[in-house]
C-alpha positions in Angstrom: 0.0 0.0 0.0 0.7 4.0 0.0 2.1 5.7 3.5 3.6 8.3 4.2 6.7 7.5 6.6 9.0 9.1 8.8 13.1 7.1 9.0 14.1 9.8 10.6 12.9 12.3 12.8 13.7 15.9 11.8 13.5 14.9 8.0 10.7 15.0 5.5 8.4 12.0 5.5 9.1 9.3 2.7 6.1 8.5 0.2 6.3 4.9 -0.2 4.1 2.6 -2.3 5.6 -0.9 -1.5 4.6 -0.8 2.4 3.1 -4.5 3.1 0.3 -4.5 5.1 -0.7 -7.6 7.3 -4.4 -9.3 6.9 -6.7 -8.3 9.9 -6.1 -11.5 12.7 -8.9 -12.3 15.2 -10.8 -9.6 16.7 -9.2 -7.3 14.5 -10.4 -5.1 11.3 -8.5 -3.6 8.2 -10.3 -0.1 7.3 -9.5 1.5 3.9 -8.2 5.2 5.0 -10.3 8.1 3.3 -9.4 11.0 5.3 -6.9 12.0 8.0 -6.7 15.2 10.7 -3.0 16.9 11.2 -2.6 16.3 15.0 0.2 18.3 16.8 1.3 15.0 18.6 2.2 13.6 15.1 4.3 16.6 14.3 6.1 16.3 17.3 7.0 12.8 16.8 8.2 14.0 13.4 10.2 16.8 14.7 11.7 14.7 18.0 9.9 16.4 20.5 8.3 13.2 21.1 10.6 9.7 21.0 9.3 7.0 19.1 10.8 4.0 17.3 11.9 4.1 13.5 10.9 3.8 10.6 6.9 4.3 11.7 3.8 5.3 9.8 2.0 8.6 11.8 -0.9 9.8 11.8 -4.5 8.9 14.1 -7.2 11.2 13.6 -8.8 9.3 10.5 -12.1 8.0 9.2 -12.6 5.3 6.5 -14.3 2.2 5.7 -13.9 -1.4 6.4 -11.8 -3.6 4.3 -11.6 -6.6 5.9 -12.4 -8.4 9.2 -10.9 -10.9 11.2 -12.1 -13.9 12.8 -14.9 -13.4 15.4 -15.6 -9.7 14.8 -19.1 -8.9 14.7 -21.0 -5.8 13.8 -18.4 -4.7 11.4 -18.9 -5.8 7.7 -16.7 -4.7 5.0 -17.7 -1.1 2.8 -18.9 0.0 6.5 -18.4 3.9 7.5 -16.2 3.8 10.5 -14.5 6.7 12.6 -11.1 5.3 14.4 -9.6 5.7 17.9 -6.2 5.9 19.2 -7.6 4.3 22.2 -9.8 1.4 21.8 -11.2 0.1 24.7 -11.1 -3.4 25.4 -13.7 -4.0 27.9 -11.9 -6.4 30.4 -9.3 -4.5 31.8 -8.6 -3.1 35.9 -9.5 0.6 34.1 -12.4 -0.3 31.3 -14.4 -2.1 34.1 -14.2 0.7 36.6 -15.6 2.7 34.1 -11.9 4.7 32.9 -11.7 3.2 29.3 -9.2 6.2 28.3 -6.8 4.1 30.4 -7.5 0.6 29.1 -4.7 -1.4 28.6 -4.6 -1.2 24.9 -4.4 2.4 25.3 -0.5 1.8 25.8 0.2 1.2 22.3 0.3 4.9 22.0 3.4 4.8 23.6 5.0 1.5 22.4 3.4 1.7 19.2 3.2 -1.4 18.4 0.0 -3.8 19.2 -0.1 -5.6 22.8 2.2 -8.5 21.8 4.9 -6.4 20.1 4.0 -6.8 16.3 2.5 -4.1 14.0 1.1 -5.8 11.2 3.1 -3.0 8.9 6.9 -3.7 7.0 8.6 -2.7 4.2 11.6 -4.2 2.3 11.1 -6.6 5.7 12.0 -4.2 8.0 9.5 -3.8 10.3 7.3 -0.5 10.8 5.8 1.2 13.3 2.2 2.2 14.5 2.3 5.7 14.8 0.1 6.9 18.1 -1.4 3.8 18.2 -3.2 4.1 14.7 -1.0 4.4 11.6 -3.6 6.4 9.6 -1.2 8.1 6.8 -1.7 5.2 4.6 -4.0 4.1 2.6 -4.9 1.4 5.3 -5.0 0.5 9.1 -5.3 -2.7 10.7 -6.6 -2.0 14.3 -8.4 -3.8 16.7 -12.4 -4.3 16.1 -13.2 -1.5 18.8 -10.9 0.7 17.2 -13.0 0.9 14.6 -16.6 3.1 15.5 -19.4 2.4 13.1 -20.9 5.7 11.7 -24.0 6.3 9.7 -23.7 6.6 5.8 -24.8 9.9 5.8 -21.7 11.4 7.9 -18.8 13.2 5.9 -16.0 11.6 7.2 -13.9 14.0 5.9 -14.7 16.5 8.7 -15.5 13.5 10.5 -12.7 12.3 11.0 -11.4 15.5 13.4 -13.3 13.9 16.0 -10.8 10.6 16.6 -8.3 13.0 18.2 -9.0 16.7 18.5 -12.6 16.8 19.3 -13.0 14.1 21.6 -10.1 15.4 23.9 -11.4 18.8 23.8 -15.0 18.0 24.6 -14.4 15.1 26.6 -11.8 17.7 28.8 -14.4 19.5 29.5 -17.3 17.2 29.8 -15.7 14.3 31.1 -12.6 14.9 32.8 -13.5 18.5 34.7 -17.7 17.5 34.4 -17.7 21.6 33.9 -21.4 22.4 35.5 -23.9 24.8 33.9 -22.7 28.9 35.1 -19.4 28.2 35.1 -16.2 30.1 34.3 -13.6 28.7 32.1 -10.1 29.2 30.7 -9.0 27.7 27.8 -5.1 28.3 26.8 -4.2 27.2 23.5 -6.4 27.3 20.3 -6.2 24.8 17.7 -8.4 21.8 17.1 -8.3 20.5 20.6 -8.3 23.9 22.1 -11.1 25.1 20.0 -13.0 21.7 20.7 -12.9 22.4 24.2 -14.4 26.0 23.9 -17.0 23.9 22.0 -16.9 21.6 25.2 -17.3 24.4 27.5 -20.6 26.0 25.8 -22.1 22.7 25.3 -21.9 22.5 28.7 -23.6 25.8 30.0 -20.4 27.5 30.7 -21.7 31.4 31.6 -18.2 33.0 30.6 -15.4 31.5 28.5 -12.3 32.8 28.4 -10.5 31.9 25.1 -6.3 32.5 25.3 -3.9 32.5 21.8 -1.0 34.9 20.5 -2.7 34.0 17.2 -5.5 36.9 16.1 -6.9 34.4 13.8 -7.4 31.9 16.4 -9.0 34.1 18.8 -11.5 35.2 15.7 -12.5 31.5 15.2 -12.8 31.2 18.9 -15.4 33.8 19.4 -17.6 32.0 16.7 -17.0 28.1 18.6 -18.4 30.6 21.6 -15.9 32.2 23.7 -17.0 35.6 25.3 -13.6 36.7 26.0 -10.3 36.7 23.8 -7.0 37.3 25.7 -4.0 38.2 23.4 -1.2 36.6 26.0 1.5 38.7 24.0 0.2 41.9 25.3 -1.7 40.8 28.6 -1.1 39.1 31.8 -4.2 36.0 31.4 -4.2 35.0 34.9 -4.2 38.5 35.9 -7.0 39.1 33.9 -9.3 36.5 34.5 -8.9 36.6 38.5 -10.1 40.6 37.7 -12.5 40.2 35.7 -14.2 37.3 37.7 -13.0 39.0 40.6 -11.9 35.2 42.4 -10.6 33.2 39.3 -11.7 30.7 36.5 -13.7 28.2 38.1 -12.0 25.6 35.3 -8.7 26.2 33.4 -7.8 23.8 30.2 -4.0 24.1 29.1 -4.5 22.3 25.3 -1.4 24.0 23.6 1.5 21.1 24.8 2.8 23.9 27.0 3.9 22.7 30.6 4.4 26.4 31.4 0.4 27.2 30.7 -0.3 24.8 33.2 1.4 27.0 36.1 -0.7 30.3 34.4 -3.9 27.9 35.2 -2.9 27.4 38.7 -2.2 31.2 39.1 -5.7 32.1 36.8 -7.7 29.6 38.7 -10.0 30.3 41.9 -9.4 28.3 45.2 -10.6 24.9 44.6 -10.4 25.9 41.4 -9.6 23.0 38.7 -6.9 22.9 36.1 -7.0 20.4 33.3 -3.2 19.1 31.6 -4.9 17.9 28.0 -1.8 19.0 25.6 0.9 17.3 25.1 4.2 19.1 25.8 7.5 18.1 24.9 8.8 15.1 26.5 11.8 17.6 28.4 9.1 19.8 29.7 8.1 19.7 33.4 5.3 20.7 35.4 6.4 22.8 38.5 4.0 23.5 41.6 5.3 26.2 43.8 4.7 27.1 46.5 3.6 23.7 47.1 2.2 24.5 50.4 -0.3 27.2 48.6 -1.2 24.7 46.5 -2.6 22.4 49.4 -4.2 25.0 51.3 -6.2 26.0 48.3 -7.5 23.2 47.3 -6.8 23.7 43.5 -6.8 20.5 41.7 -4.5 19.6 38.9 -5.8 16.6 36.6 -4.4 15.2 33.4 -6.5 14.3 30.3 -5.9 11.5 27.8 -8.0 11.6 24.9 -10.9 13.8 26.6 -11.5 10.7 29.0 -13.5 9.3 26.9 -15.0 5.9 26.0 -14.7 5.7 22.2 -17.7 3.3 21.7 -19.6 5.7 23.6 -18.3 9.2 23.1 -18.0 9.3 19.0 -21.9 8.6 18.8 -22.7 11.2 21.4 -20.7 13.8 19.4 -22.1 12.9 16.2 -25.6 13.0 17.6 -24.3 16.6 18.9 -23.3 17.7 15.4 -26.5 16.8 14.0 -28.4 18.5 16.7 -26.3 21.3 15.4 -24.9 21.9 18.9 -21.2 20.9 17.1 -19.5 22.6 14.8 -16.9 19.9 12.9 -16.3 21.9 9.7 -15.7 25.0 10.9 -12.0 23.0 12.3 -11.1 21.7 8.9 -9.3 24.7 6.9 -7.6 23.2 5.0 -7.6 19.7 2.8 -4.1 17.8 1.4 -3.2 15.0 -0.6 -1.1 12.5 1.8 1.9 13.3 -1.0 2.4 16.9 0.7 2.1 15.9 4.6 5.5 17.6 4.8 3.5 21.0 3.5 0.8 20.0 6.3 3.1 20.1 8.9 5.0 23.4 7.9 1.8 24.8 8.4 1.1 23.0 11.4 4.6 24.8 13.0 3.7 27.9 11.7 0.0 28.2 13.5 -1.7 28.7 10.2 -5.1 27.3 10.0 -6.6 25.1 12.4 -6.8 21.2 10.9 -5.9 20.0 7.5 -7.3 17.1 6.8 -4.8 14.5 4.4 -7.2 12.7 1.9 -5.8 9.4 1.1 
């Protein structure tokens, strides 16, 4: 098959057409790519911010259809319209039983990128590839396992659709499922691209009575107000904690750092109300650290600092509920995509990507 992929990081991609794929094995399915979101966790594999093994296939925010299925998969036939998920839940693990399916076992292919017993199912020249983020989606196939793979209605455009296996479910699912923001609060949200401006999505879904939207890019402060921010914070001329503790007068009830920025996690804890709440759901550098200090004002406030994988959010569950959200027009998916690429200029993509312009391309494969 066709992917796009990456031998050495800091170097373009290489656009291969001789990368084997493997047949789908039990409980797995093979999904014929049609569209794939730019995520910033793929360009940071590319660029080394992120380590990962070599040579490996990125790209996970994808929607397709199904190819082929494996032995003992049921409600997936082949030609069906599927959304995927970097984090599939299995359904029998110490997390997916207590109800934390971000955290299911499988999840931890995202880091080893490979499937559970070490193989990939991708190669080339035999040389083995890797899964990139747990998907592999810059090719003109995938083979994941069966939950991986969301059944969608006929009717949905997966090629806007498709922003919802990354961006939008962490960005919601930040706000509705890892903070639970109630109706009248106030929110913060640093960092606007497709997970940031998901999560301002999140936050007026939710009943959020002022949102506070943070970027140094104008553009992305524009698109904010129309996902439904009420205030815009330029952080290259203003101090944003300062100005949200003034303006609500004790703090943002919720703060969401979604720009990979370990430093935007310390301007939540300083914009934040006691007991406020301050949600990690970028992903910064693997170098970067998160510092608390003073730790003893930390206690005595009672602010909380959670992380975010994925929006905390049950796949199986969480894509249907945003799709019924986007029909109920409640969720604005196309307004993310501003841009659409062949997979042959991914390397284009990403030069956008680093320069902040747009907010999602899209790769159709």
């Amino acid at each position: 098959m066709r992917a796009a992929v990456l031998e050495r990081q800091g170097e373009p991609l290489c656009i291969y057409d001789d990368v084997a794929i493997a047949d789908p094995r039990p409980g797995q399915v093979r999904v014929r790519v049609a569209h794939c979101g730019v995520c910033h966790s793929d360009l940071s594999i590319a660029d080394g911010a992120f380590p990962a093994p070599l040579p490996i296939v990125l790209g996970h925010e994808a929607a397709g259809r199904v190819d082929a299925v494996g032995e003992g998969v049921v409600g997936l036939a082949p030609g069906d319209p599927v959304i995927l998920t970097p984090v599939p839940p299995c359904g029998r693990c110490y997390w997916c039983v207590r109800g934390e399916a971000a955290l299911c076992v499988d999840a931890m292919g995202i880091t080893t990128n490979t499937f559970a017993d070490g193989t990939t199912g991708l190669s080339r020249v035999g040389v083995q590839i890797y899964r990139g983020v747990n998907v592999a989606a810059f090719a003109e196939y995938v083979v994941a396992p069966a939950a991986a793979a969301v059944k969608v209605e006929r009717d949905v455009p997966l090629e806007i659709a498709c922003v919802i296996g990354c961006a939008v479910q962490t960005g919601v699912g930040a706000v509705l499922n890892t903070a639970r923001v109630p109706e009248g609060a106030t929110v913060l949200v640093m960092g606007l691209g497709g997970i940031g401006l998901s999560a301002v999505q999140g936050a007026r879904i939710a009943g959020a009575a002022r949102i506070f939207a943070s970027d140094p890019l104008p553009e992305r402060r524009k698109a904010a107000e129309s996902f439904g921010a009420t205030d815009l914070l330029d952080p290259n001329v203003e101090d944003v904690a300062a100005r949200v503790r003034e303006e609500t007068r004790v703090g943002a009830d919720y703060a969401f750092e979604t720009a990979g920025r370990a430093s935007l996690v310390q301007t939540g804890l300083q914009a934040t109300r006691n007991g406020g709440t301050v949600v990690a759901v970028g992903a910064p550098p693997i170098a970067e650290k998160i510092e608390i200090a003073p730790a003893a004002l930390f206690t005595v406030t009672e602010k909380k600092l959670l992380g975010c994988i994925l929006g905390s959010s049950n796949s199986l569950r969480e894509i249907p509920r945003l799709l019924a959200l986007w029909r109920a027009g409640r969720l604005d998916l196309a307004g993310l995509v501003t841009a659409r690429r062949p997979l042959a200029e991914i390397d284009a993509a990403f030069a956008d990507l680093r320069a902040g312009r747009g907010i999602r391309t899209v790769l159709s494969l």
